[in-house]
MDTraj code that builds the backbone (N, CA, C; nanometers):
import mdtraj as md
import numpy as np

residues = "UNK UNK UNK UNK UNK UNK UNK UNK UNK UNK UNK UNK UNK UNK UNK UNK UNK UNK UNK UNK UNK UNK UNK UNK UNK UNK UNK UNK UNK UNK UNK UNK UNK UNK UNK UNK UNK UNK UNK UNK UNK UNK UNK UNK UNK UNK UNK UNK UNK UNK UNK UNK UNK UNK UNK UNK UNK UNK UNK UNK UNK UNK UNK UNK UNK UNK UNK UNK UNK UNK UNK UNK UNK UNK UNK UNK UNK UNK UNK UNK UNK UNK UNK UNK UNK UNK UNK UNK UNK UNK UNK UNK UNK UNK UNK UNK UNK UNK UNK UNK UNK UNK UNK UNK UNK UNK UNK UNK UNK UNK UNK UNK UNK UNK UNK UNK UNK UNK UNK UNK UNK UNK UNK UNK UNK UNK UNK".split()
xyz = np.array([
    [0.1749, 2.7146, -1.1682],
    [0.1599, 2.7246, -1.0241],
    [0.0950, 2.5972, -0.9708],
    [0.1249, 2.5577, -0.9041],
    [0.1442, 2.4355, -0.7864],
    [-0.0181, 2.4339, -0.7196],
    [-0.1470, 2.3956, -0.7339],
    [-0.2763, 2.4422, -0.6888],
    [-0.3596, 2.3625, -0.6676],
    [-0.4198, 2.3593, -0.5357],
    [-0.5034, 2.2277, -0.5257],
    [-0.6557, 2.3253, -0.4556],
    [-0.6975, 2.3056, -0.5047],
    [-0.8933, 2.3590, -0.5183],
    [-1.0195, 2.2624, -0.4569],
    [-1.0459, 2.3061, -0.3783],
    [-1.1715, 2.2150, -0.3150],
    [-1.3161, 2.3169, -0.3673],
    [-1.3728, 2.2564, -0.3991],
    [-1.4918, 2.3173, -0.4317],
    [-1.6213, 2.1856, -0.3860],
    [-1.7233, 2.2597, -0.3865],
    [-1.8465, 2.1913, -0.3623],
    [-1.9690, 2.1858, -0.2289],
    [-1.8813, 2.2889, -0.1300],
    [-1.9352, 2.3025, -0.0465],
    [-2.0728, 2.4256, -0.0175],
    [-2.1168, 2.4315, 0.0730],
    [-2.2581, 2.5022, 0.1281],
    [-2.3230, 2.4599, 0.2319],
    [-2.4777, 2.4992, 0.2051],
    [-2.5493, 2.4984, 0.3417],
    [-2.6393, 2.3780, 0.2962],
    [-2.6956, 2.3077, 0.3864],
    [-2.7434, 2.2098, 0.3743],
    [-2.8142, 2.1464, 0.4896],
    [-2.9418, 2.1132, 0.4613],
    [-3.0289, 2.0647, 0.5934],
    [-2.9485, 1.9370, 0.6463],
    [-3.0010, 1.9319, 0.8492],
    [-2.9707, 1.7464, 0.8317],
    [-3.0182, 1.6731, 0.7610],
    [-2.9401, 1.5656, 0.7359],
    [-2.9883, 1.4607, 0.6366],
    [-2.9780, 1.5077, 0.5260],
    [-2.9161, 1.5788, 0.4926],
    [-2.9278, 1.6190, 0.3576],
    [-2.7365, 1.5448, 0.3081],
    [-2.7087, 1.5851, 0.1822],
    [-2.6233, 1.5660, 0.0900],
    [-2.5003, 1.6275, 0.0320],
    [-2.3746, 1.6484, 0.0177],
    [-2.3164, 1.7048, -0.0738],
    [-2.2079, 1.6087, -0.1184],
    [-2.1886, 1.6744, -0.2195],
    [-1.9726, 1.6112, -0.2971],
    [-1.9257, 1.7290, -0.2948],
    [-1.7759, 1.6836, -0.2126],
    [-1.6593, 1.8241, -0.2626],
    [-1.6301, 1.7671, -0.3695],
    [-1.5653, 1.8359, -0.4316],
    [-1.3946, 1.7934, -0.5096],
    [-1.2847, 1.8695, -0.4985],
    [-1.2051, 1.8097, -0.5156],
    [-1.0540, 1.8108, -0.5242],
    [-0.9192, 1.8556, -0.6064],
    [-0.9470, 1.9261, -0.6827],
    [-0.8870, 1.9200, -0.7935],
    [-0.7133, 1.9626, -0.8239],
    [-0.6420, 1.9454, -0.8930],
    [-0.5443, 1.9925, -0.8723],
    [-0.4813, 2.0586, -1.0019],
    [-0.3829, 2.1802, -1.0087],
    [-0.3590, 2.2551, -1.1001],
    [-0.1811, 2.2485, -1.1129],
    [-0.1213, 2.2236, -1.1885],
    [0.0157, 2.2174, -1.2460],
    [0.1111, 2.0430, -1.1875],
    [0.0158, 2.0098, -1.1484],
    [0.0587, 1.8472, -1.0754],
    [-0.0332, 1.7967, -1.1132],
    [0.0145, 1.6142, -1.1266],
    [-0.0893, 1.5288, -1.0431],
    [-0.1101, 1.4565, -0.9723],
    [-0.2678, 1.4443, -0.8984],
    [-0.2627, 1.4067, -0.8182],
    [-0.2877, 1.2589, -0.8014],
    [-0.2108, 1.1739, -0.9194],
    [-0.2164, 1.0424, -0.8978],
    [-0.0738, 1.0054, -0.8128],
    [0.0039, 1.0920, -0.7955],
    [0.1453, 1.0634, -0.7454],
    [0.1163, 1.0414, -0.5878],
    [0.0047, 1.1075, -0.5532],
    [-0.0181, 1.1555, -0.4029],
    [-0.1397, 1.0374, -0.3332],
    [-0.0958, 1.0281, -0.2518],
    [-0.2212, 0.9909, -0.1340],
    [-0.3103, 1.0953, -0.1021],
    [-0.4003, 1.1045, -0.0931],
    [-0.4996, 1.2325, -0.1043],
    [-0.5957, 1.2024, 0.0271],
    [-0.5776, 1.3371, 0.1312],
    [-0.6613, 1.3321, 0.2411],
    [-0.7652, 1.4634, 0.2314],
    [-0.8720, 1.4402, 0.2657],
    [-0.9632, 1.5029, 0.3099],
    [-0.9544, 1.5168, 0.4812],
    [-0.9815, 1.6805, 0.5508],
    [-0.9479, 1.7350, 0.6292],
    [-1.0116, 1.8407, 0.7067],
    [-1.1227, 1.8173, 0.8745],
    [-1.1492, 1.9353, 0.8311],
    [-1.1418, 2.0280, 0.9724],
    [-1.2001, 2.0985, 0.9926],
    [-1.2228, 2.2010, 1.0917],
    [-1.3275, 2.3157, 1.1330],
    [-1.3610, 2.2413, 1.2459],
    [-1.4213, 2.3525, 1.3069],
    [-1.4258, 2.4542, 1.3841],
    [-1.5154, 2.5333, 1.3876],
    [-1.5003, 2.6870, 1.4879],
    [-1.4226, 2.6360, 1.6199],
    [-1.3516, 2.6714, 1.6518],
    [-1.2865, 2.6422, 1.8586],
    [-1.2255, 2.5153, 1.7947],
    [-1.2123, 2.4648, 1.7294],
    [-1.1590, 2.3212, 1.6751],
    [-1.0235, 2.2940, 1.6293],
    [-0.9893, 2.1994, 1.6929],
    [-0.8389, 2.1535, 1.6099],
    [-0.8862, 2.0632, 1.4558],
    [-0.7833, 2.0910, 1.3451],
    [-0.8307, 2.0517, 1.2255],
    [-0.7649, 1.8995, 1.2301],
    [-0.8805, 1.8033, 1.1586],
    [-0.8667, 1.6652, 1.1996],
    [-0.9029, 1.5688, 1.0495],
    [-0.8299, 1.4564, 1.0810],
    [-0.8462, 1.3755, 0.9187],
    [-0.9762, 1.3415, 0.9084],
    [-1.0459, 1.3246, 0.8172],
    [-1.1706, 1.2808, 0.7784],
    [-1.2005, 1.1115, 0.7098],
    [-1.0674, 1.1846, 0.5834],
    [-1.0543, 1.0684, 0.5243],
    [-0.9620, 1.0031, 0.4150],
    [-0.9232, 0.9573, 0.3364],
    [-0.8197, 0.9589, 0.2710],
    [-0.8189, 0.7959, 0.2068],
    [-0.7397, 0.8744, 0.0973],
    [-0.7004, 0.7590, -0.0005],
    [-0.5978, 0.6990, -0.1224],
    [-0.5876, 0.5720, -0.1360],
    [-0.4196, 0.5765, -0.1755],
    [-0.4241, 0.6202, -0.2943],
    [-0.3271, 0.6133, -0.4073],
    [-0.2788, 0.6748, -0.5261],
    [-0.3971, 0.5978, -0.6455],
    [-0.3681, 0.4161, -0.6504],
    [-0.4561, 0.4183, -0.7278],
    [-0.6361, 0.4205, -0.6589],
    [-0.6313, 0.4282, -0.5398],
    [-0.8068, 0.4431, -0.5074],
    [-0.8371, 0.3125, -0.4655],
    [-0.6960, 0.2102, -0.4256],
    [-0.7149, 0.0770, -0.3970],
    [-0.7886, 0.0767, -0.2365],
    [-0.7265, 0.1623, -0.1553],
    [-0.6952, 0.2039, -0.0272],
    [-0.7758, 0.3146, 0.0209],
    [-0.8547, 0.2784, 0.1229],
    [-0.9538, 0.4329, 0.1788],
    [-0.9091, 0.4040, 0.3108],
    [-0.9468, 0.5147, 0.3948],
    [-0.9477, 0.5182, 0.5533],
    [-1.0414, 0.6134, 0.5815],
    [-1.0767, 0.6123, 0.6581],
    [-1.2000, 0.7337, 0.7102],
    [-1.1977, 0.7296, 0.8920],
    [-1.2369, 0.8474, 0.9571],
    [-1.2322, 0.8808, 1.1051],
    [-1.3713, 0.7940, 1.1294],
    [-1.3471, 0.7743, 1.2483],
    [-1.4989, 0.6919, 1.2934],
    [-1.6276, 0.7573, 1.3013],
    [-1.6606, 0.8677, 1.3034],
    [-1.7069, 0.9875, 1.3167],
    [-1.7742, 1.0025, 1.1506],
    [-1.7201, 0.9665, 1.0334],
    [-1.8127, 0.9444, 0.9503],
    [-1.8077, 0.8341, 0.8658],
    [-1.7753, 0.7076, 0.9370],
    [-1.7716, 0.5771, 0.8613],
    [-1.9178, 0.5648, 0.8319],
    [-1.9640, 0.4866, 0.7265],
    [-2.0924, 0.4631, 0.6809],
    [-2.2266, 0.5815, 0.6380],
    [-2.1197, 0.6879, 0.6154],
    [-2.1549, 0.8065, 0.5659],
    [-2.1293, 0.8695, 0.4516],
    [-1.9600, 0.9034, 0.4664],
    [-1.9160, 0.9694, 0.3954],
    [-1.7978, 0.8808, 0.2978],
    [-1.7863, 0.8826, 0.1255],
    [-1.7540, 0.8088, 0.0648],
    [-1.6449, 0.9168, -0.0325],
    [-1.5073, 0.8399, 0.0153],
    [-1.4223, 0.9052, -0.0841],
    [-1.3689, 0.8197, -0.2156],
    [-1.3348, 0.9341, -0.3025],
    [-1.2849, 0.8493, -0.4216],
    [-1.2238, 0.9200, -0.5437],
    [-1.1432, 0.8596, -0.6342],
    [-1.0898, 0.9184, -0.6956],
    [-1.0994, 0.9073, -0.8255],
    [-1.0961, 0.9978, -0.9434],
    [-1.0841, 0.9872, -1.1102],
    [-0.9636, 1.0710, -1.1099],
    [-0.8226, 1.0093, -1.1367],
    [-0.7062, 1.0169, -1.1745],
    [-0.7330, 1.0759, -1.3186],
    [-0.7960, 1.0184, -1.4408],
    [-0.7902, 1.0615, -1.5536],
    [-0.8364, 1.2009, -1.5713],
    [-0.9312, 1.2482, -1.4464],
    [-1.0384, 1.4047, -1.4218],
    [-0.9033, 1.4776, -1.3648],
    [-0.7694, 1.4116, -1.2870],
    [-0.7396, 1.4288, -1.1756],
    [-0.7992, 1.5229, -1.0496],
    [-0.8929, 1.4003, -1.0213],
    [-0.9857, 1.4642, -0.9441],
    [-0.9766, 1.3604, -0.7878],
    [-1.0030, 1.4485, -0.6746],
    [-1.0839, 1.3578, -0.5986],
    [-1.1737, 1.3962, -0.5438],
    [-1.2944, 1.3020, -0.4762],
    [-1.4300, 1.3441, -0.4287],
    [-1.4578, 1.3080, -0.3138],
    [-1.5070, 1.3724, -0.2131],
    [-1.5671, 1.3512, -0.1309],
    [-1.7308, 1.3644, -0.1087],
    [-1.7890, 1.2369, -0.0497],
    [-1.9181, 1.2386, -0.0669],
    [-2.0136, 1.2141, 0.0497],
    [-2.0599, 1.2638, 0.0783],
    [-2.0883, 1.2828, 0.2326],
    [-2.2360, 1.3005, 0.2423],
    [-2.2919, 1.1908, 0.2696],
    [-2.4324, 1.1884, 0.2759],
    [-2.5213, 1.1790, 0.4598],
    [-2.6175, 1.1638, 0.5042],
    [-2.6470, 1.2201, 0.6418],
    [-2.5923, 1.2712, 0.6987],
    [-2.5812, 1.4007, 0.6057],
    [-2.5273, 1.5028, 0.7384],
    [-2.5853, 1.5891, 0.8596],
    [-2.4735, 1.5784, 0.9396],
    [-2.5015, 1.6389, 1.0566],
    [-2.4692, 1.7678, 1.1232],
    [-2.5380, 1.8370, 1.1976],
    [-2.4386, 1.9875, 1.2055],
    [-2.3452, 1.9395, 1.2899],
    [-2.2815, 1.8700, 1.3421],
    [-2.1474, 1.8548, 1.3776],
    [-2.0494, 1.8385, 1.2668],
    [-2.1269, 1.8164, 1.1394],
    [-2.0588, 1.8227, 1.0155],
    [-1.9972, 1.9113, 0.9938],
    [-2.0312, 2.0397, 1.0222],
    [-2.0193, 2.1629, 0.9851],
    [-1.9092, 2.1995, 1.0039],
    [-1.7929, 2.2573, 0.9123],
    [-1.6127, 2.2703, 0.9365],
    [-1.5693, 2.3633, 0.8091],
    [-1.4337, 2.3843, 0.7923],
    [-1.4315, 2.4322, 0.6635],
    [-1.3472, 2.2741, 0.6604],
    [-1.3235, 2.2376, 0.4944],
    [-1.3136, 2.0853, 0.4539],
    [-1.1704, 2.1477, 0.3918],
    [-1.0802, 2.0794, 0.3938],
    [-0.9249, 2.0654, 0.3488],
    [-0.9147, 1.9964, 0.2271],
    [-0.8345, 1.9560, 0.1440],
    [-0.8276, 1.8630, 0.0753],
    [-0.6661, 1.8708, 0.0489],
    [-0.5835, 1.7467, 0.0940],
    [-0.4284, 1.7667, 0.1149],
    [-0.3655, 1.7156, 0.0171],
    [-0.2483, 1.6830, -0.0146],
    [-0.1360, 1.5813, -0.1033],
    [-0.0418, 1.5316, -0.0194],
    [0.0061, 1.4309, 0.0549],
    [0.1035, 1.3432, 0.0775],
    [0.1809, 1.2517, -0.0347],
    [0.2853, 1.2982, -0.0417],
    [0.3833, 1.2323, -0.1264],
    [0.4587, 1.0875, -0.0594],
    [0.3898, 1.0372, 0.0507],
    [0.4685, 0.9275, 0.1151],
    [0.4066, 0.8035, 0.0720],
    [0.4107, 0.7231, 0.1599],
    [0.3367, 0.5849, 0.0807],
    [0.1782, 0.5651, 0.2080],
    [0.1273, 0.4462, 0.1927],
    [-0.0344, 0.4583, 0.1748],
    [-0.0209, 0.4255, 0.3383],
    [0.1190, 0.3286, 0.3746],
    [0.1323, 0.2455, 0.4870],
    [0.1759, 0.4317, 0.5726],
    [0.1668, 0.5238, 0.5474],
    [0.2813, 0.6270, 0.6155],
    [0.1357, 0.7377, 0.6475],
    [0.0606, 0.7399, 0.5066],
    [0.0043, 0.8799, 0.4766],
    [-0.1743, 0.7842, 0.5612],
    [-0.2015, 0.6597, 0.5783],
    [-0.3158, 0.6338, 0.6109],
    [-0.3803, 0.6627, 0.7108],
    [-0.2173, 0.7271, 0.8753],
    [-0.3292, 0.7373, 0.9786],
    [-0.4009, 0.8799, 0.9623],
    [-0.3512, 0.9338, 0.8456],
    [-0.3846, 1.0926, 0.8302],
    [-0.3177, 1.1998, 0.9482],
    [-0.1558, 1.1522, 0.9522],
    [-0.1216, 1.2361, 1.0322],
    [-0.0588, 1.4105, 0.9650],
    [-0.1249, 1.4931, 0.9995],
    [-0.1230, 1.6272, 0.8941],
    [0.0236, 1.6303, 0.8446],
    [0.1494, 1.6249, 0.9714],
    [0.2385, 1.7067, 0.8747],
    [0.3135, 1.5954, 0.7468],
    [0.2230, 1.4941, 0.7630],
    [0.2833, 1.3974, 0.5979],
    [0.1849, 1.4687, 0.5027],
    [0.1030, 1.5384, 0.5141],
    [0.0579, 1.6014, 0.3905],
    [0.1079, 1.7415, 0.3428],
    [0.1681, 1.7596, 0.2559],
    [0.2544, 1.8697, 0.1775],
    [0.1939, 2.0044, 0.1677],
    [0.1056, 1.9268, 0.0727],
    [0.0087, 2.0547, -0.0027],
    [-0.1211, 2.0196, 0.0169],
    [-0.2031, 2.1983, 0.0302],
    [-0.3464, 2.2375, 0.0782],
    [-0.3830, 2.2734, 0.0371],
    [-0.5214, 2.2991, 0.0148],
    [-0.5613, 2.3850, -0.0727],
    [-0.6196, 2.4473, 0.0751],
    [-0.7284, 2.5401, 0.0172],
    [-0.7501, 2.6995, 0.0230],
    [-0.8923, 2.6734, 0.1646],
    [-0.9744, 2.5192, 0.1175],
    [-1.0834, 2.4895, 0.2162],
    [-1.2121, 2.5455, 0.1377],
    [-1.3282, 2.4836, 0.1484],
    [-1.4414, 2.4589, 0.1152],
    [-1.5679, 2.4819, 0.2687],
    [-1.5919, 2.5619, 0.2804],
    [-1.7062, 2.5551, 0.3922],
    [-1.8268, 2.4759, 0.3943],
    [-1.8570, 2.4079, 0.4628],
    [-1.9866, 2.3294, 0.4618],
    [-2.0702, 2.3640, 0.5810],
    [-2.1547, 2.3728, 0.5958],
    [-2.2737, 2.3933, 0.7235],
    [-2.4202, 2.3259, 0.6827],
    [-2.4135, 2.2484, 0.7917],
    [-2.5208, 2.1609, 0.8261],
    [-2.6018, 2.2644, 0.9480],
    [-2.7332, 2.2847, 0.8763],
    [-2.8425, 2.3706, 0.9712],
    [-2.9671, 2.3547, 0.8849],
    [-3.0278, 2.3519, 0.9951],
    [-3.2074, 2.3598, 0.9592],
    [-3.2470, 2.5183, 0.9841],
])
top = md.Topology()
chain = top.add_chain()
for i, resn in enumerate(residues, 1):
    res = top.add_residue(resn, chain, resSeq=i)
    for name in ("N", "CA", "C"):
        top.add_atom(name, md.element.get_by_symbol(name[0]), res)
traj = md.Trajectory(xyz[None], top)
């Protein structure tokens, strides 16, 4: 079965810390451009961040440049998201996608180039 798993999420003060990951089950996910994705309550779901096949290539929303750090271990087939000062505007459930297109296609993180989803990871930023 075809399965992509985000795990790593919770509750967490501001300023505080987490890593998702990414993982994927009967594929891999070195074939894919890999976006991180997320959404909130009343919210349309929006790119975060993303990155190319070999991990040459990142993009991130402006909203958490100099924050949040993605990346990938192909050999784990894994990817991570790492997201440090967070904020409760942080707070969403987190996506983690597969785009099968190329890096120039899948970079502005427009959703319907990403294929496959996984299931979402909740995060909440609160004191």
């Amino acid at each position: 079965q075809l399965q992509i798993v985000e795990s790593g999420g919770g509750l967490v003060q501001p300023g505080g810390s987490l890593r998702l990951s990414c993982a994927a089950s009967g594929f891999t996910l070195d074939a894919y451009t890999i976006g991180w994705f997320r959404q909130a309550p009343g919210k349309e779901r929006e790119g975060v961040s993303c990155i190319s096949r070999s991990g040459g290539n990142t993009n991130y929303a402006d909203s958490v440049k100099g924050r949040f750090t993605i990346s990938r271990d192909n050999a784990k087939n894994t990817v991570y998201l790492q997201m440090n000062s967070l904020k409760p505007e942080d707070t969403a459930v987190y996506y983690c996608a597969a785009s099968p297109r190329s890096w120039t296609e899948s970079a502005g993180m427009r959703q319907m180039r990403y294929t496959r989803w996984g299931q979402g990871t909740q995060v909440t930023v609160s004191s």
